[in-house]
PyMOL Python script that loads the backbone (N, CA, C, O; Angstrom):
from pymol import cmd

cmd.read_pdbstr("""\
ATOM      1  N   UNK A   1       0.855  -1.173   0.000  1.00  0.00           N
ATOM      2  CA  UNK A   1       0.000   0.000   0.000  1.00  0.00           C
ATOM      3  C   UNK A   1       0.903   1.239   0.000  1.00  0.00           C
ATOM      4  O   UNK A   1       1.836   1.323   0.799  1.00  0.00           O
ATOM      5  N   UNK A   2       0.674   2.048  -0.751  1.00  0.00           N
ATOM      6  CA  UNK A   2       1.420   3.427  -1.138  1.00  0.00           C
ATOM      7  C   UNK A   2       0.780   4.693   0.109  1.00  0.00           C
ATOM      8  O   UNK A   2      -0.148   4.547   0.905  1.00  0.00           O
ATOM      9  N   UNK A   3       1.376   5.505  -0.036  1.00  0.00           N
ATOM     10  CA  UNK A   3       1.056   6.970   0.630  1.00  0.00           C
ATOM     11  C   UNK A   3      -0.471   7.414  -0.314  1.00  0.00           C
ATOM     12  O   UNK A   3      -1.543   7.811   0.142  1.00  0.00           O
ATOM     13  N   UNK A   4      -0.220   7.259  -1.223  1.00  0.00           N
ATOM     14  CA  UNK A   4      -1.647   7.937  -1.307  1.00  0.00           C
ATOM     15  C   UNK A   4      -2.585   6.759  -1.619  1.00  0.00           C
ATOM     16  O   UNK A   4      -3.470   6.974  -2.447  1.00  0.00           O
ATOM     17  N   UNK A   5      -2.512   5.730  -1.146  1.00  0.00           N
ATOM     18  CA  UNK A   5      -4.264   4.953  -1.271  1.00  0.00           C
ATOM     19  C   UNK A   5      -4.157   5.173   0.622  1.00  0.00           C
ATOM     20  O   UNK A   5      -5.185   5.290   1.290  1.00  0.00           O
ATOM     21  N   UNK A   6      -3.219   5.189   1.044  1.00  0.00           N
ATOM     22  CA  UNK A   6      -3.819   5.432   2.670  1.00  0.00           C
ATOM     23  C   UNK A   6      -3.744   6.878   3.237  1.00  0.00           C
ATOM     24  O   UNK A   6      -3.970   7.104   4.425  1.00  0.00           O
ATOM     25  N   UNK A   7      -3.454   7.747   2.437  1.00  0.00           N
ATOM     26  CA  UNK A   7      -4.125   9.310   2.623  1.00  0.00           C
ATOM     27  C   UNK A   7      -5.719   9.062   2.260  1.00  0.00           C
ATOM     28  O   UNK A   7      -6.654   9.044   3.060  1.00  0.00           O
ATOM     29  N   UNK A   8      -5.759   8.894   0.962  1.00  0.00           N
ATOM     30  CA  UNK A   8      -7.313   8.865   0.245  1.00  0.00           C
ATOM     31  C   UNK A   8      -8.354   7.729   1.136  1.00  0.00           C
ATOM     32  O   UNK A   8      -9.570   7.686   0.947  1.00  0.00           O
ATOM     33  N   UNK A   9      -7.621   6.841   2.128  1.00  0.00           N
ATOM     34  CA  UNK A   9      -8.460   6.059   2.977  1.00  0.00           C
ATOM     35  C   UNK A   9      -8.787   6.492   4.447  1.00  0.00           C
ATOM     36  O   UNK A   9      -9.657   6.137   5.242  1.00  0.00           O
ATOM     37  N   UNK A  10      -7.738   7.414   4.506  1.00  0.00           N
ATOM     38  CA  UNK A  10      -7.790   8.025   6.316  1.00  0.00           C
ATOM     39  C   UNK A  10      -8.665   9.188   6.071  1.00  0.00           C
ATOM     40  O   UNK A  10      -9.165   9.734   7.055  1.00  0.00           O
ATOM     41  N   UNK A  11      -8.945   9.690   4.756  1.00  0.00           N
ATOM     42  CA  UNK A  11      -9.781  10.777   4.958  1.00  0.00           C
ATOM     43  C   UNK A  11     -11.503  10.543   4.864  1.00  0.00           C
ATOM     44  O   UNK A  11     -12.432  11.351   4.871  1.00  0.00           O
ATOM     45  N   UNK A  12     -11.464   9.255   4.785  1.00  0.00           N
ATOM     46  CA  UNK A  12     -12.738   8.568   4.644  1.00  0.00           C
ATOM     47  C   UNK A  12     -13.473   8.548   6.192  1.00  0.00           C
ATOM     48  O   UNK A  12     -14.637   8.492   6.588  1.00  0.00           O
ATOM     49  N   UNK A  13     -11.915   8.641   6.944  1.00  0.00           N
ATOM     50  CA  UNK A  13     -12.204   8.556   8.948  1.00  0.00           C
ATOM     51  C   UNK A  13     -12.913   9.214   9.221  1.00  0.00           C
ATOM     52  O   UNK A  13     -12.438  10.285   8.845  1.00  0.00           O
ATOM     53  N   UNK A  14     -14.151   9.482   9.811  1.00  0.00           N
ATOM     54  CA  UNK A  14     -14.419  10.227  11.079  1.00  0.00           C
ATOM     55  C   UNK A  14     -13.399  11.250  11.794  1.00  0.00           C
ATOM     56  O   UNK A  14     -12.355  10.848  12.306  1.00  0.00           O
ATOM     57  N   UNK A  15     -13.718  12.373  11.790  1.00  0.00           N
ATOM     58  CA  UNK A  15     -13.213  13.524  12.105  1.00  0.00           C
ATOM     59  C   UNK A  15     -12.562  13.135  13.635  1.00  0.00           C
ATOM     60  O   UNK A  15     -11.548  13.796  13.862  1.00  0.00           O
ATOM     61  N   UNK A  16     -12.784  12.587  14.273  1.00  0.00           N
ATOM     62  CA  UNK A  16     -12.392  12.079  15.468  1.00  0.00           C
ATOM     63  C   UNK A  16     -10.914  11.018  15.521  1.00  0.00           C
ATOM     64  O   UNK A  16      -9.912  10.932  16.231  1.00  0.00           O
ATOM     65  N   UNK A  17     -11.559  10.217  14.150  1.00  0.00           N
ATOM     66  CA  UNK A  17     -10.651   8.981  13.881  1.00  0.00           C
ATOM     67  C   UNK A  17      -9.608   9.654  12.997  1.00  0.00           C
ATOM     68  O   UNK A  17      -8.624   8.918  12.922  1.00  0.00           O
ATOM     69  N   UNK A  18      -9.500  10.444  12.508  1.00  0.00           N
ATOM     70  CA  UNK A  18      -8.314  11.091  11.699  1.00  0.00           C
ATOM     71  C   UNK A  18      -7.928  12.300  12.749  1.00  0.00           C
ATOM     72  O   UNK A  18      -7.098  13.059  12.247  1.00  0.00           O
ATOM     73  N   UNK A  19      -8.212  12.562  13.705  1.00  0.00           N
ATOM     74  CA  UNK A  19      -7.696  13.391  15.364  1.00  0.00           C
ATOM     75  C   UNK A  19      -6.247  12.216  15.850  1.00  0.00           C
ATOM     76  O   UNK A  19      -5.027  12.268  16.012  1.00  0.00           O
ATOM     77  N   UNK A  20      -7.320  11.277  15.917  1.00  0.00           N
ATOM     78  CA  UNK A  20      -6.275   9.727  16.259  1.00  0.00           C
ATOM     79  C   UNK A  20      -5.398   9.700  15.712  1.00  0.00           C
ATOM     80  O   UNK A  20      -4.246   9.897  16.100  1.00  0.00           O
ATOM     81  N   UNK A  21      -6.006   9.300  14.109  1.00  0.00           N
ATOM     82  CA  UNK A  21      -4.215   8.848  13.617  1.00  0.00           C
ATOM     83  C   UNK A  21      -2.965   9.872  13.375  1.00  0.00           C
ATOM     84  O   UNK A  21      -1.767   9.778  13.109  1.00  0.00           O
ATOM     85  N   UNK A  22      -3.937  10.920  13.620  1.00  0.00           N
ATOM     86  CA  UNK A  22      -3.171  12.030  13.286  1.00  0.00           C
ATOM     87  C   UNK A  22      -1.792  12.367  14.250  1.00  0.00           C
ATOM     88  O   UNK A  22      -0.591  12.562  14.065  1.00  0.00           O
ATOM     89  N   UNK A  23      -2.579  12.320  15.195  1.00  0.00           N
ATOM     90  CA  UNK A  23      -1.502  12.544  16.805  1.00  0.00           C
ATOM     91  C   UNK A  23      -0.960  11.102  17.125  1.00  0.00           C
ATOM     92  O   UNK A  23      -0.274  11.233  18.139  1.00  0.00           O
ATOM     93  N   UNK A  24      -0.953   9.685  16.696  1.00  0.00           N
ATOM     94  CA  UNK A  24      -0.124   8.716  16.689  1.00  0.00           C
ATOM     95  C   UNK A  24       1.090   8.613  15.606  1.00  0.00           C
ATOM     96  O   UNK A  24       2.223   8.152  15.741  1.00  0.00           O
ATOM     97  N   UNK A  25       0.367   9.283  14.343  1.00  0.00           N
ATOM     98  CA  UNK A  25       1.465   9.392  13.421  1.00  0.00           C
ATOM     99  C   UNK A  25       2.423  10.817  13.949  1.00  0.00           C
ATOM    100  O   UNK A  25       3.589  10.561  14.249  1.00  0.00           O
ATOM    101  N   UNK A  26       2.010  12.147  14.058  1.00  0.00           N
ATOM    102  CA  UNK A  26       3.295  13.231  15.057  1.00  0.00           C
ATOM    103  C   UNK A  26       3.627  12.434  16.074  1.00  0.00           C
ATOM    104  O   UNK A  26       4.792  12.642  16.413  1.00  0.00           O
ATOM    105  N   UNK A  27       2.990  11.448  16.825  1.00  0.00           N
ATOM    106  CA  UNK A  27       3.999  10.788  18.282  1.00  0.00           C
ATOM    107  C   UNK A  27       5.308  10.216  17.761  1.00  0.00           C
ATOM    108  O   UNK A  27       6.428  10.285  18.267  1.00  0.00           O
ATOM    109  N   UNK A  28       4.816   9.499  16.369  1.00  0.00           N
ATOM    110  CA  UNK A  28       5.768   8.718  15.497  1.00  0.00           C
ATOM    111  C   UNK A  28       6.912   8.914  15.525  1.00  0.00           C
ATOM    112  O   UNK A  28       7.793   8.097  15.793  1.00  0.00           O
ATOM    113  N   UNK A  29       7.069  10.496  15.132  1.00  0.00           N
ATOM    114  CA  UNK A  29       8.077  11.224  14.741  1.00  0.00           C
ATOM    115  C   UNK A  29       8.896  11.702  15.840  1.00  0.00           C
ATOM    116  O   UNK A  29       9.982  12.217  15.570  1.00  0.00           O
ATOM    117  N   UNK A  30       8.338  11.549  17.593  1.00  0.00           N
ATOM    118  CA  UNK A  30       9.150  11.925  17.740  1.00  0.00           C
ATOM    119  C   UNK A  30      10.421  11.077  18.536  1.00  0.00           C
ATOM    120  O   UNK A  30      10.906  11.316  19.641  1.00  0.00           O
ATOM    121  N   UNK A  31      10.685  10.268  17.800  1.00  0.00           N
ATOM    122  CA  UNK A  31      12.215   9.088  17.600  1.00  0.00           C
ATOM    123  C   UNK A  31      12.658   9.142  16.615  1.00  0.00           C
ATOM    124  O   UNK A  31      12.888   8.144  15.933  1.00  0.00           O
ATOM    125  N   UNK A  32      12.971  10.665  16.163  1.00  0.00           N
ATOM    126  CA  UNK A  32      13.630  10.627  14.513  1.00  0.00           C
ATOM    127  C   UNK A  32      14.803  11.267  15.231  1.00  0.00           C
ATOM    128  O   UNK A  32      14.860  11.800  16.339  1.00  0.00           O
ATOM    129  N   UNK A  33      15.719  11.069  14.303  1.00  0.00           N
ATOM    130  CA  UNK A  33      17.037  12.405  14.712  1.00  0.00           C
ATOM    131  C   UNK A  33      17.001  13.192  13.789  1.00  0.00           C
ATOM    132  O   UNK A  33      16.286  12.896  12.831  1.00  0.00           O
ATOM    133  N   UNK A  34      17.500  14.022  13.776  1.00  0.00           N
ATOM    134  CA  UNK A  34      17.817  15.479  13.165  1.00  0.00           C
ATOM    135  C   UNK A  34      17.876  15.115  11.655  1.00  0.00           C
ATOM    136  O   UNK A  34      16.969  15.567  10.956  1.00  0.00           O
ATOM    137  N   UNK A  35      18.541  14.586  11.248  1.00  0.00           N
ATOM    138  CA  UNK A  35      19.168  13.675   9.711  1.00  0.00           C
ATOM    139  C   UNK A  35      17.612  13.398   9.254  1.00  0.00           C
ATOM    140  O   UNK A  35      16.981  13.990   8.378  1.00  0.00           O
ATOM    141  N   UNK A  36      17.197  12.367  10.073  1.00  0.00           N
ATOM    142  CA  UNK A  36      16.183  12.017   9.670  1.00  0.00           C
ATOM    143  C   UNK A  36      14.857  12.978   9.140  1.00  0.00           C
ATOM    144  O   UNK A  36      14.116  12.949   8.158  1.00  0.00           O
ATOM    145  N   UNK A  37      14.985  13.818  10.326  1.00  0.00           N
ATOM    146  CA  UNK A  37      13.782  15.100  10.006  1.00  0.00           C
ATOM    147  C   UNK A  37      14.048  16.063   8.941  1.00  0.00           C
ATOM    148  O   UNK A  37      13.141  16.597   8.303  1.00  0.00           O
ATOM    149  N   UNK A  38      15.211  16.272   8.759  1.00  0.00           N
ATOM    150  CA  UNK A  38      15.949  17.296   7.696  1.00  0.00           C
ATOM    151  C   UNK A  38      15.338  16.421   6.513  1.00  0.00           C
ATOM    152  O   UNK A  38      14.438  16.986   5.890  1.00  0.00           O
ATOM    153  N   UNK A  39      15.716  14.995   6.055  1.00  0.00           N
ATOM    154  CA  UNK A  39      15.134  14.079   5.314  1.00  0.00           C
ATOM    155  C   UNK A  39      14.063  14.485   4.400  1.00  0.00           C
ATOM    156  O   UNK A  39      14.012  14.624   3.178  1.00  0.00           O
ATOM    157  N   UNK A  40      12.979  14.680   5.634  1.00  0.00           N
ATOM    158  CA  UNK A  40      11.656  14.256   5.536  1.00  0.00           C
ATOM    159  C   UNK A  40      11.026  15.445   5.190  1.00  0.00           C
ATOM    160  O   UNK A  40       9.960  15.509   4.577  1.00  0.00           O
ATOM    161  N   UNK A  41      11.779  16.518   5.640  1.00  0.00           N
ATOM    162  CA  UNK A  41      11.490  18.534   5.197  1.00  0.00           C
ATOM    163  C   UNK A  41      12.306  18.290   3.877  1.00  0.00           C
ATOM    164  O   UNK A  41      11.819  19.132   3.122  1.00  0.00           O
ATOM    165  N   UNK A  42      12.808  17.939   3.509  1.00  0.00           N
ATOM    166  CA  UNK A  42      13.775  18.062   2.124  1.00  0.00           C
ATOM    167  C   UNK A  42      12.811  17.483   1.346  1.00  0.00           C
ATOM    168  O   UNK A  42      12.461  18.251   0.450  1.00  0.00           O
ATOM    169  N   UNK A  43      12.073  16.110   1.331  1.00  0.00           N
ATOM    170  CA  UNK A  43      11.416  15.297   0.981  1.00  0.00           C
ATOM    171  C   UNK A  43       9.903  16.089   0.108  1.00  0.00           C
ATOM    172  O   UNK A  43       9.567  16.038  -1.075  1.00  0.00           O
ATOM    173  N   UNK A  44       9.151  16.903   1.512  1.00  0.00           N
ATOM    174  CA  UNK A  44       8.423  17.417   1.503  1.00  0.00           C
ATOM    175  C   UNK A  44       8.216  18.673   0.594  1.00  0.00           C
ATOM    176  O   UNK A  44       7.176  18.937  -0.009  1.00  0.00           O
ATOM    177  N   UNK A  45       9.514  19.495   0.590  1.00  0.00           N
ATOM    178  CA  UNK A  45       9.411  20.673  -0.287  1.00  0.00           C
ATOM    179  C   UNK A  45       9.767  20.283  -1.741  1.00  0.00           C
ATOM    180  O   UNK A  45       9.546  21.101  -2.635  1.00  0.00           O
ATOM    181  N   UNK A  46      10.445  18.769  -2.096  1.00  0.00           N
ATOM    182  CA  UNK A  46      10.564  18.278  -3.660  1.00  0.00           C
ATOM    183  C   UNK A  46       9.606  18.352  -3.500  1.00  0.00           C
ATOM    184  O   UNK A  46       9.291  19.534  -3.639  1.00  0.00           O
ATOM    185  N   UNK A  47       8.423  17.498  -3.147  1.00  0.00           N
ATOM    186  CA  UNK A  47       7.114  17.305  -3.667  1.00  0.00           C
ATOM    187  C   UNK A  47       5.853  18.368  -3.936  1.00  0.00           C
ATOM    188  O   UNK A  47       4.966  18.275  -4.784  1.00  0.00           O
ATOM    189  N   UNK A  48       6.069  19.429  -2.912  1.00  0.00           N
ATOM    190  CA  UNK A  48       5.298  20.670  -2.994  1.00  0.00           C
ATOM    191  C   UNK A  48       5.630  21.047  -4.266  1.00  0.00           C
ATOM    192  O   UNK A  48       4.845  20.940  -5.208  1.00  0.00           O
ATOM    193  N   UNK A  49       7.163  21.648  -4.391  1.00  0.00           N
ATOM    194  CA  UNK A  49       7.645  21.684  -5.958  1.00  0.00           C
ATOM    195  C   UNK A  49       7.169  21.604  -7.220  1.00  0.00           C
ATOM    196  O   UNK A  49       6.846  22.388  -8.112  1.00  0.00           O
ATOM    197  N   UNK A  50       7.235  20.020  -6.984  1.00  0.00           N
ATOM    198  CA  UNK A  50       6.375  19.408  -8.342  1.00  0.00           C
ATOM    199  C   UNK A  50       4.747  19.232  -7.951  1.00  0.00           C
ATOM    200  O   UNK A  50       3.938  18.703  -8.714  1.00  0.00           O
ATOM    201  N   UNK A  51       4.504  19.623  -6.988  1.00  0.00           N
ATOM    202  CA  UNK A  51       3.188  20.060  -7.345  1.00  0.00           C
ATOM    203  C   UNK A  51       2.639  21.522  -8.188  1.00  0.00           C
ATOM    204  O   UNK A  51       1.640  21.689  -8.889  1.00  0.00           O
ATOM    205  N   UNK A  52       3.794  22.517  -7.776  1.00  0.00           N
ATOM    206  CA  UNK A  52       3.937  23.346  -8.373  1.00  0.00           C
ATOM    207  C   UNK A  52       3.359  23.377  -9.797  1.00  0.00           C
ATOM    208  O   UNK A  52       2.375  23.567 -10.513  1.00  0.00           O
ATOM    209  N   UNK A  53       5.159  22.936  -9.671  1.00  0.00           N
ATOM    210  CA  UNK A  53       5.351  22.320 -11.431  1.00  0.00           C
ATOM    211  C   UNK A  53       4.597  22.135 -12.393  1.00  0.00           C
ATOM    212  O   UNK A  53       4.540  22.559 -13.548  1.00  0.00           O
ATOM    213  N   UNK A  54       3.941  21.352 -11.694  1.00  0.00           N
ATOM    214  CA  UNK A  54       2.934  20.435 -12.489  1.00  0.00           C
ATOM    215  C   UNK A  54       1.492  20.709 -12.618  1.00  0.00           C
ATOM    216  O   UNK A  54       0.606  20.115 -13.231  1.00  0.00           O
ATOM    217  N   UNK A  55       1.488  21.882 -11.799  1.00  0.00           N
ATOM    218  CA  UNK A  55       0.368  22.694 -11.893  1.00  0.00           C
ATOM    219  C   UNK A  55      -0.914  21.857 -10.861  1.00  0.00           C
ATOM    220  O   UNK A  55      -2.074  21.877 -11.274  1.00  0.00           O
ATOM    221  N   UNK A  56      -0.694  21.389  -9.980  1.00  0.00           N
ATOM    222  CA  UNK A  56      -1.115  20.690  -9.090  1.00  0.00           C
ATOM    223  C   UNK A  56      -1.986  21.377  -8.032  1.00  0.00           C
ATOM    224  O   UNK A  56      -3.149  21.112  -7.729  1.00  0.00           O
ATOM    225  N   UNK A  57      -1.284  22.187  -7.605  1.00  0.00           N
ATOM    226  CA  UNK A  57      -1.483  23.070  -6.620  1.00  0.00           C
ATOM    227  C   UNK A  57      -1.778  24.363  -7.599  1.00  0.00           C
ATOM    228  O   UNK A  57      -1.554  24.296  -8.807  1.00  0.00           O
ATOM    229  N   UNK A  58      -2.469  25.921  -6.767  1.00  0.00           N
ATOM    230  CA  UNK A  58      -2.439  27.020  -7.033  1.00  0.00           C
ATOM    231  C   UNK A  58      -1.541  27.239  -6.203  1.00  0.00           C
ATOM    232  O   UNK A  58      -1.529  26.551  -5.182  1.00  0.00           O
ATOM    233  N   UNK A  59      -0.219  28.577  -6.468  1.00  0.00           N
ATOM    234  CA  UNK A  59       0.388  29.709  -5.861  1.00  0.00           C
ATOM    235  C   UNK A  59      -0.684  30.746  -5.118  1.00  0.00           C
ATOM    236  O   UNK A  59      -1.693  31.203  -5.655  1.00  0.00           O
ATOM    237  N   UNK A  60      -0.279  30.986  -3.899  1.00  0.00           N
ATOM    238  CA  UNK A  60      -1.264  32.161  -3.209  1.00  0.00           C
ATOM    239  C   UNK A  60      -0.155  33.382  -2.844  1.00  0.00           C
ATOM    240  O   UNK A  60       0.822  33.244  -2.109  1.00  0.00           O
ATOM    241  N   UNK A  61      -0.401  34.131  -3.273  1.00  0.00           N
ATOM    242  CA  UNK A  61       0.469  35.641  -2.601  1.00  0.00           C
ATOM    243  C   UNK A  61       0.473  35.570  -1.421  1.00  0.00           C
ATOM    244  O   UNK A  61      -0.525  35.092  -0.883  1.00  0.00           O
ATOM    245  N   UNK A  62       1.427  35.951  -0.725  1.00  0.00           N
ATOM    246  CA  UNK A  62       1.901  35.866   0.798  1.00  0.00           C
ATOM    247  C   UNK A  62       1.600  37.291   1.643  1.00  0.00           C
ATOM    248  O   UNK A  62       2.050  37.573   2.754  1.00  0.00           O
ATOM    249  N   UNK A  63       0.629  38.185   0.724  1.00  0.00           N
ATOM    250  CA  UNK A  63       0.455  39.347   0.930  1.00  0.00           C
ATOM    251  C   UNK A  63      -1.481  38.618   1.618  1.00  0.00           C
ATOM    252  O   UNK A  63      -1.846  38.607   2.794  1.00  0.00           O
ATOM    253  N   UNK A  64      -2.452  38.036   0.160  1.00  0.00           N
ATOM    254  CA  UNK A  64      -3.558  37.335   0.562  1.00  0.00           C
ATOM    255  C   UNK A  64      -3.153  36.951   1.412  1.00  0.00           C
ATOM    256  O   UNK A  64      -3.070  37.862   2.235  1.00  0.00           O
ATOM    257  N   UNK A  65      -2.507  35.325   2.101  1.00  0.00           N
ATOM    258  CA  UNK A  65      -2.200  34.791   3.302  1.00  0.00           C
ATOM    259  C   UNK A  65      -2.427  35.778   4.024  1.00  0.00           C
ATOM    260  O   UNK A  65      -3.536  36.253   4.268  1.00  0.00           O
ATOM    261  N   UNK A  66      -1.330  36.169   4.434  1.00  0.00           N
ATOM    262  CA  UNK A  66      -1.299  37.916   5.616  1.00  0.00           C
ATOM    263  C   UNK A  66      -2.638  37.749   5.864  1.00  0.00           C
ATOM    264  O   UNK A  66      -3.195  36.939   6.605  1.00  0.00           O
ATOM    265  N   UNK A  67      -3.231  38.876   4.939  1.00  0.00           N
ATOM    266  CA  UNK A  67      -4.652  39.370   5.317  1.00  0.00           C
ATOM    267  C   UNK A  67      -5.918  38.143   5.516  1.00  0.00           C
ATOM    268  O   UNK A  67      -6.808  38.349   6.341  1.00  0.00           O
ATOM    269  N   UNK A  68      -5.906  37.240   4.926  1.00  0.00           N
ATOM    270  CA  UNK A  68      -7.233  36.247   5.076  1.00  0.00           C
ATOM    271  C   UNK A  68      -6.539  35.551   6.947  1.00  0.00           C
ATOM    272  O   UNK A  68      -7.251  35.166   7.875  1.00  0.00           O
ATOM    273  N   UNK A  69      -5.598  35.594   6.927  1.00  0.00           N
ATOM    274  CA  UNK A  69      -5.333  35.252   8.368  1.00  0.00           C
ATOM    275  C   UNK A  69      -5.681  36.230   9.635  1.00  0.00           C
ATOM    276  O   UNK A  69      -6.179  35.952  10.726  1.00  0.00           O
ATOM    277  N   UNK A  70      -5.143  37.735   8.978  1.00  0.00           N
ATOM    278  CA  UNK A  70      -5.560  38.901  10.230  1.00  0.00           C
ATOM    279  C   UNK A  70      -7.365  38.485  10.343  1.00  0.00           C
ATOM    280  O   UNK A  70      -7.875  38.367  11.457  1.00  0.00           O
ATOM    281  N   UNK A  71      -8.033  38.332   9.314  1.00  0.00           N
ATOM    282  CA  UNK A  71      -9.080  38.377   9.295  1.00  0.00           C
ATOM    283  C   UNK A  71      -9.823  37.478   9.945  1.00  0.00           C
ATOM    284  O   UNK A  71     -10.915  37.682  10.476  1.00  0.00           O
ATOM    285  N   UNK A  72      -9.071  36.237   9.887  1.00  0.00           N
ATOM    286  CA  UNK A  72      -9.338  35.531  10.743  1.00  0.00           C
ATOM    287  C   UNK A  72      -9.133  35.527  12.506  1.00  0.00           C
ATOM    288  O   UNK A  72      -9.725  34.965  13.428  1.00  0.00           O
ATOM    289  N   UNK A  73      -8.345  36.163  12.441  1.00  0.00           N
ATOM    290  CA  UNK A  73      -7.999  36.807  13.942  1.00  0.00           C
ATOM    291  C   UNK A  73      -8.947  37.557  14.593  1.00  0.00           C
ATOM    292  O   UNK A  73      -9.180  37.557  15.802  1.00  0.00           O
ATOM    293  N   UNK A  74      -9.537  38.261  13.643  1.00  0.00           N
ATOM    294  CA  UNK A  74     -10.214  39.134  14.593  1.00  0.00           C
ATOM    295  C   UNK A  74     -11.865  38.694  15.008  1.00  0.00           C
ATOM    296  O   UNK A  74     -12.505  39.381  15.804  1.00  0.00           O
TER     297      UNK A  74
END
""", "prot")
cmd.dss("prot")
cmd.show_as("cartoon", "prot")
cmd.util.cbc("prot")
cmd.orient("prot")
């Protein structure tokens, strides 16, 4: 089983039950060393990347962010 047939299956969980796996999978992590975590952030921003890339994702201005967040603040 790959990363994404058990993303596309945990989101099928109950909002409660994906609370669970959520905070057993961060407990996971924390018996990594440094190497390892650097890894897994290195890992993470190839793939954002080519989501990019690949037109996967939309780009959001970091100016929007900012403001849809103050907004949310208040």
């Amino acid at each position: 089983m790959n990363i994404e047939v058990i993303s596309r299956e945990a989101l099928h969980l109950s909002a409660k039950d994906r609370a669970t796996l959520a905070e057993q999978l961060l407990s996971s992590l924390d018996t990594l060393t440094e190497p390892e975590i650097e890894q897994l952030w290195f890992a993470q921003a190839a793939r954002r990347a080519q989501d990019i890339d690949e037109g996967r994702v939309q780009r959001i201005p970091a100016e929007q962010v900012r403001q849809e967040g103050q907004a949310l603040l208040r």
